[in-house]
C-alpha positions as a printed NumPy array, in Angstrom:
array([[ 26.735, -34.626,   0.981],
       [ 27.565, -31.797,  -1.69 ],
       [ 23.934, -32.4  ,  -3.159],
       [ 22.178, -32.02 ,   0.294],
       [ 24.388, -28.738,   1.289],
       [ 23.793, -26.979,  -1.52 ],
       [ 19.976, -27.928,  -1.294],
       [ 19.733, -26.659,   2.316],
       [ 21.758, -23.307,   1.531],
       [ 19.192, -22.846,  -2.025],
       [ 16.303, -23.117,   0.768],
       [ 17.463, -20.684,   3.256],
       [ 18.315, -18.544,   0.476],
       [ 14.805, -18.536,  -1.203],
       [ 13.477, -18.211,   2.841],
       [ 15.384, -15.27 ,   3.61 ],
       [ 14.106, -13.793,   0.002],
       [ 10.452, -14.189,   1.114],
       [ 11.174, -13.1  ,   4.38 ],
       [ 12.838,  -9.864,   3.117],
       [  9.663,  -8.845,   0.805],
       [  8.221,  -5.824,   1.518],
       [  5.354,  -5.551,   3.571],
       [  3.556,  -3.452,   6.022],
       [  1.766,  -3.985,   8.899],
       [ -1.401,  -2.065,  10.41 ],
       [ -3.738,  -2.585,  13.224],
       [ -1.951,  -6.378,  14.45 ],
       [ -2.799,  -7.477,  10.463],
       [  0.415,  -7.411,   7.812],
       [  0.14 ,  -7.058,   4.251],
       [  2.816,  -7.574,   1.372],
       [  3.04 ,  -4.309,  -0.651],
       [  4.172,  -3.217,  -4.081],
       [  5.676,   0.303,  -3.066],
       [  5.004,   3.111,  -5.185],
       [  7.854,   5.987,  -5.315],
       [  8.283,   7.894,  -8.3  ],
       [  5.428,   9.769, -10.194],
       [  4.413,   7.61 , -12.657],
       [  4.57 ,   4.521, -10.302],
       [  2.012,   6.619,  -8.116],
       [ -0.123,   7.792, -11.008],
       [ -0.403,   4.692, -12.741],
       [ -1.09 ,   2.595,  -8.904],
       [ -3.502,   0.105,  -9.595],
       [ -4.733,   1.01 , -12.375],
       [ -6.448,  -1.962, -14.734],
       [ -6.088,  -4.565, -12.316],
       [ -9.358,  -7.026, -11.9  ],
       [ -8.377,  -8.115,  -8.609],
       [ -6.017,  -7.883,  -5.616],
       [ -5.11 , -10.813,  -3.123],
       [ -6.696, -10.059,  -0.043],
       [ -3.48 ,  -9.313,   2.041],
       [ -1.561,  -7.426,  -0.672],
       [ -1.68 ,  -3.875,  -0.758],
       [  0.252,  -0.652,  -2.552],
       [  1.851,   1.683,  -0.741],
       [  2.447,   5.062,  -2.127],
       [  5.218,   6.82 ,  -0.841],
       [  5.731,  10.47 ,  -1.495],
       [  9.291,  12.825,  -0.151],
       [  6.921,  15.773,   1.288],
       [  4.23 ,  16.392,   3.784],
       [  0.981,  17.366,   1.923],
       [ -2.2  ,  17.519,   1.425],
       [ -3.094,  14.568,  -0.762],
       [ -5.853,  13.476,  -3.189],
       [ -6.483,   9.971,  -4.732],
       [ -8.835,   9.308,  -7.895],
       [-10.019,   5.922,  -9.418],
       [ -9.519,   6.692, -12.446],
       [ -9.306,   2.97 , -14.406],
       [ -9.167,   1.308, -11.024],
       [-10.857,  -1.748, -11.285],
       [-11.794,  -2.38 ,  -7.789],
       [-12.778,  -0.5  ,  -4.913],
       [-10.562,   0.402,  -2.399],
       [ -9.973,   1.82 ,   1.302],
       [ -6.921,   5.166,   0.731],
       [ -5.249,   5.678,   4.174],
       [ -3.483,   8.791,   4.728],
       [ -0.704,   8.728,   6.618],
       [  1.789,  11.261,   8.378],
       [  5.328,  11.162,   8.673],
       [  5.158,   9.687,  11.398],
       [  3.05 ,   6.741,   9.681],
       [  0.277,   7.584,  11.699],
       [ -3.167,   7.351,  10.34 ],
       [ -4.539,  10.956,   9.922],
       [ -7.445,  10.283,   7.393],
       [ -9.445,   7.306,   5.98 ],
       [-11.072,   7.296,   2.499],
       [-12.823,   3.56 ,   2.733],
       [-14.933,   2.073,   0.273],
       [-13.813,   4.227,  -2.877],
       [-15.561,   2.81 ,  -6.125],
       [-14.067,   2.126,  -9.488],
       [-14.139,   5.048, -11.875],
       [-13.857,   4.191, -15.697],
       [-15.062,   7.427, -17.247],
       [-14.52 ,  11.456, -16.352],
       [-15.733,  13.251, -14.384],
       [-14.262,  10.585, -11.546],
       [-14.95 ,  11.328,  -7.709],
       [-11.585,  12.721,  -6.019],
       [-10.862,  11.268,  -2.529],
       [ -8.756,  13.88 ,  -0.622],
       [ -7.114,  13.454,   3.024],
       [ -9.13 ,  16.065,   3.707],
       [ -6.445,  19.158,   3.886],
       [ -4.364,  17.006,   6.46 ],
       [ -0.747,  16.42 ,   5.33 ],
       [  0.256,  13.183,   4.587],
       [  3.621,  11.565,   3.555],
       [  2.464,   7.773,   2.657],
       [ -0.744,   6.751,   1.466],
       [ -2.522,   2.95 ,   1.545],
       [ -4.735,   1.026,  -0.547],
       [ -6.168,  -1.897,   0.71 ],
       [ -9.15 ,  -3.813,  -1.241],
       [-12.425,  -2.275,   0.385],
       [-13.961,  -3.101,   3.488],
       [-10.382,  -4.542,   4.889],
       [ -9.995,  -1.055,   7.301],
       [-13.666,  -1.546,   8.96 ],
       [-12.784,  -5.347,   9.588],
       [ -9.547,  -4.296,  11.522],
       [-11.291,  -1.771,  13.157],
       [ -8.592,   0.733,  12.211],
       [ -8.964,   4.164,  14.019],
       [ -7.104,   7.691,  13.725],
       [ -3.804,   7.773,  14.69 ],
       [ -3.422,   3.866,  14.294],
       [  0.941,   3.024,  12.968],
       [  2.106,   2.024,  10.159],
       [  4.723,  -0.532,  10.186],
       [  6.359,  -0.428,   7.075],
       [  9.33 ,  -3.638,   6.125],
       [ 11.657,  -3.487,   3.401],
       [ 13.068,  -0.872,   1.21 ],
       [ 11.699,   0.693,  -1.389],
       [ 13.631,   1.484,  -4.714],
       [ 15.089,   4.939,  -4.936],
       [ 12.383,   7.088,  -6.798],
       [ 13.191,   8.131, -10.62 ]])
């Protein structure tokens, strides 16, 4: 009986784990997210990486309002950048952007528009969930306190 209780608690442990992974959700569709929240977790983003799963995403996560700007500098694969507000509301949309392995690299700004949180999602996923301006953000979990 010892055996099977401890079984059944290691399971709702390890369900309650996956459960509490971060994620966000946009549009009706939810994504799990690596969070970036310091500087060189945002500069470095996802850089080098040959693929993504197809409902994983990076969320970048910044303590200010501001004008942002994303490069793909040694990103691997193209992406859509969503600007956000601090509200989480979609205020721009950079979809599409192309891998960039040498200088000069194409800079993909939220086009003067302040933005707190920015998301990548692989290409092509913002024009299949129809995502307009203004659309929420959703965001679940906590991210780690930046360094």
């Amino acid at each position: 009986m010892k055996k099977i209780f401890a079984a059944a608690l290691l399971v709702a442990a390890v369900s309650a784990h996956a459960t509490d992974a971060p994620s966000v959700t946009l549009h009706g569709a939810t994504f799990s997210t690596e969070f970036a929240t310091n500087d060189a977790q945002r500069e470095h983003g996802l850089m080098d990486r040959a693929q993504m799963d197809a409902q994983h995403s990076m969320l970048f996560i910044f303590p200010d309002d501001a004008p942002r700007a994303f490069w793909m500098k040694n990103t691997l694969i193209p992406l859509d950048i969503l600007y956000f507000d601090k509200d989480r509301k979609l205020v721009a949309m950079q979809l599409n952007a192309q891998p960039c392995k040498a200088d000069p690299c194409a800079i993909y700004p939220s086009g003067g528009l302040p933005a707190r949180y920015v998301l990548e999602l692989n290409a092509g996923v913002a024009g299949k969930l129809g995502l307009k301006l203004q659309d929420e953000l959703a965001i679940k979990g906590t991210p780690a306190p930046a360094q």
